[in-house]
C-alpha positions in Angstrom: 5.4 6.1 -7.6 8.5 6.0 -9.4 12.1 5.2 -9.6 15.1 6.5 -10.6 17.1 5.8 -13.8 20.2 7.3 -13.8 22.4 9.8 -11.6 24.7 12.2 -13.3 26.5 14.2 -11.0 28.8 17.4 -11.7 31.1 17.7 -8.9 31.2 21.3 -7.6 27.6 21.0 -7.5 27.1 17.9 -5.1 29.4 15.5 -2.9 28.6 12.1 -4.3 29.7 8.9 -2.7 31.3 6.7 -5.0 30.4 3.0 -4.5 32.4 1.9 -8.3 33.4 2.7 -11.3 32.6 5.5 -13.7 31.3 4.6 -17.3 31.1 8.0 -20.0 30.6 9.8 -17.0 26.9 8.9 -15.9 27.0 7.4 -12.5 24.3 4.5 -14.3 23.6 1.5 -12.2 26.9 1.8 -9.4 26.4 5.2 -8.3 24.9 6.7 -5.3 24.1 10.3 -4.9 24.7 12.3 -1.4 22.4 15.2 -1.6 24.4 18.1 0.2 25.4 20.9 0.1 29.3 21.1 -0.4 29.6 24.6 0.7 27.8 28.1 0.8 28.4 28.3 -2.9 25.8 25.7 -4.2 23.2 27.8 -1.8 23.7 30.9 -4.6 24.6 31.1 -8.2 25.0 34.1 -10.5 22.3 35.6 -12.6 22.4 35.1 -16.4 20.3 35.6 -19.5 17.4 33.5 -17.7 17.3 36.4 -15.1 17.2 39.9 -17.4 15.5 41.8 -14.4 18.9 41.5 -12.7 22.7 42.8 -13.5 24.5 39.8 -15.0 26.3 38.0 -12.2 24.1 39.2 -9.1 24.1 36.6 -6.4 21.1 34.9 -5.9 19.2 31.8 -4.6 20.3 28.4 -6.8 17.0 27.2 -7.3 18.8 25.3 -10.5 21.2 22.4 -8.4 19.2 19.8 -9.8 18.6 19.3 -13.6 15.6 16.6 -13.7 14.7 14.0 -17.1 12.3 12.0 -17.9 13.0 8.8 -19.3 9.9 8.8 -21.4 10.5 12.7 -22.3 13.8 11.9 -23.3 12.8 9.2 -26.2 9.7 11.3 -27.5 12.9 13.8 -27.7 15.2 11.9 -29.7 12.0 11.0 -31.8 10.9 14.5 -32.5 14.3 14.9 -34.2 15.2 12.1 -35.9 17.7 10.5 -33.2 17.8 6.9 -31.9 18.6 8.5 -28.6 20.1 11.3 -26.6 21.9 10.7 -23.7 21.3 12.8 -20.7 24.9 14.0 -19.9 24.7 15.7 -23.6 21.8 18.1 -22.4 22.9 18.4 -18.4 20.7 16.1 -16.4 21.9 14.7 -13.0 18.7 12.8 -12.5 16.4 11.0 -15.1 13.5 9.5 -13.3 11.1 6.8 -14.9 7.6 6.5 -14.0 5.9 9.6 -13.6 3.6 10.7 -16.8 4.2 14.0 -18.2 7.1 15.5 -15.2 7.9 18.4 -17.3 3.9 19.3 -16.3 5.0 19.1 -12.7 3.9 22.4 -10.7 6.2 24.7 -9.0 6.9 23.2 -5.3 6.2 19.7 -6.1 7.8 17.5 -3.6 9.6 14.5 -4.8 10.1 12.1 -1.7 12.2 9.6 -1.1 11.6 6.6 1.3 14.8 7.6 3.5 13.5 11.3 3.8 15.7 12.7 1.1 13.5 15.4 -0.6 13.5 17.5 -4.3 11.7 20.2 -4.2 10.6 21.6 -8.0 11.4 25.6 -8.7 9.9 24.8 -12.3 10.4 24.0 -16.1 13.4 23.8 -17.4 13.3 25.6 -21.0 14.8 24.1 -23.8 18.1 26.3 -25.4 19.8 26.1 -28.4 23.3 25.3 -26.1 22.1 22.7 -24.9 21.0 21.4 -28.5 24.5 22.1 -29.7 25.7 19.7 -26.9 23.3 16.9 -28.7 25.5 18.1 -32.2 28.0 17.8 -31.2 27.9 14.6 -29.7 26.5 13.2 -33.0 29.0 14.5 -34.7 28.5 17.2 -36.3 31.3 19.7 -37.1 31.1 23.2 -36.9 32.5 26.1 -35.2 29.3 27.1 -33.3 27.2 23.9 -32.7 24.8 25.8 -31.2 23.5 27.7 -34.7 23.0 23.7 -36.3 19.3 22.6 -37.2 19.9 20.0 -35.0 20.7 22.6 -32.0 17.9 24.7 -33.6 15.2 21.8 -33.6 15.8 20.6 -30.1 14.0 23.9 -28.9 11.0 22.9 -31.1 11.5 19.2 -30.3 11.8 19.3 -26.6 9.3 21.6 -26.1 7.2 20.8 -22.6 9.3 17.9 -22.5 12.6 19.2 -21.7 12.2 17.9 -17.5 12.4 20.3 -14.5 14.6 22.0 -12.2 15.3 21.7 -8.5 16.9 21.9 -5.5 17.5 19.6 -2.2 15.4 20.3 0.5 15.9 17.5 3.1 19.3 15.8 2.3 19.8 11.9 2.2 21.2 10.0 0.2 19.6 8.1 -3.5 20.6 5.6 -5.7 19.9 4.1 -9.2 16.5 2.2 -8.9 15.2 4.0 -5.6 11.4 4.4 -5.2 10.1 8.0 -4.8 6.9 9.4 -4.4 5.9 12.6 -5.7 3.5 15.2 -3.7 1.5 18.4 -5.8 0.5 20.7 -3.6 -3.2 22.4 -4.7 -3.5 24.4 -7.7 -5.2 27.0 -8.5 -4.9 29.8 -11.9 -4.3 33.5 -11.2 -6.0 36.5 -12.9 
């Protein structure tokens, strides 16, 4: 079992409920997170360079509403490249969970459960990118015109590698909040050949 450590919410993704104030934009600590849908438009998103097998911009399922961090992941991060820390709003994480070993491992339609019903349910990894390593940067300060071509953009693929946390979506709707227990369900595994 774990708990959660912070919510960050982007608002034409989710409805949140506020419950006080907003600090550098992380709902840390005063923040409680209403898990649905705000329309038919959080239900699909457009393809991108993630999807080549597609015409840029087809409709499809958003498998991605969730962006999900590790508390742990996130420190060996910041070690791997020299940082005292990263903070998850700099690489787009709503949720950074604490207590579950090695969640960038998690399978494919894992189940993370919450005690009220509210439900996750994994698509998958969530690969490191050089934009999102020009978002760390820039918010250390470094000044360029493409922060996404620094070594420190460039070193975040390498650093975050298997580490980077996992994507998801809401399957049963509730609502969470900082500190809430979870547990997390893997269904059977088994290799293809």
């Amino acid at each position: 079992m774990g708990h959660i450590e912070l919510i960050n919410v982007f608002k034409e993704r989710l409805e949140i409920i506020r419950s006080g104030k907003c600090q550098n934009n992380y709902f840390k600590d005063y923040y409680s997170l209403l898990l649905r849908q705000k329309n038919a438009f959080v239900m699909l998103r457009k393809s991108g360079g993630r999807e080549p097998w597609y015409k840029r911009d087809t409709k499809m399922r958003n498998e991605r509403q969730l962006s999900i961090l590790s508390e742990e992941e996130l420190v060996d991060i910041a070690a791997n490249m020299n940082l005292e820390f990263i903070e998850p709003g700099w690489i787009g994480a709503n949720l950074v969970f604490e207590g579950i070993p090695n969640l960038s491992y998690l399978p494919s339609r894992t189940l993370i459960m919450f005690e009220n019903g509210t439900t996750l349910r994994i698509d998958g990894y969530n690969a490191p990118c050089r934009f999102s390593g020009g978002s760390i940067s820039k918010h250390i300060g470094e000044q360029t015109q493409d922060n996404a071509q620094t070594d420190t953009a460039l070193n975040f693929t390498k650093a975050a590698d298997m580490r980077r946390g996992l994507v998801a979506w809401v399957e049963c709707e509730g609502e969470i909040r900082t500190g809430d227990e979870f547990t997390v369900r893997i269904w059977p595994q088994w290799i293809y050949d």
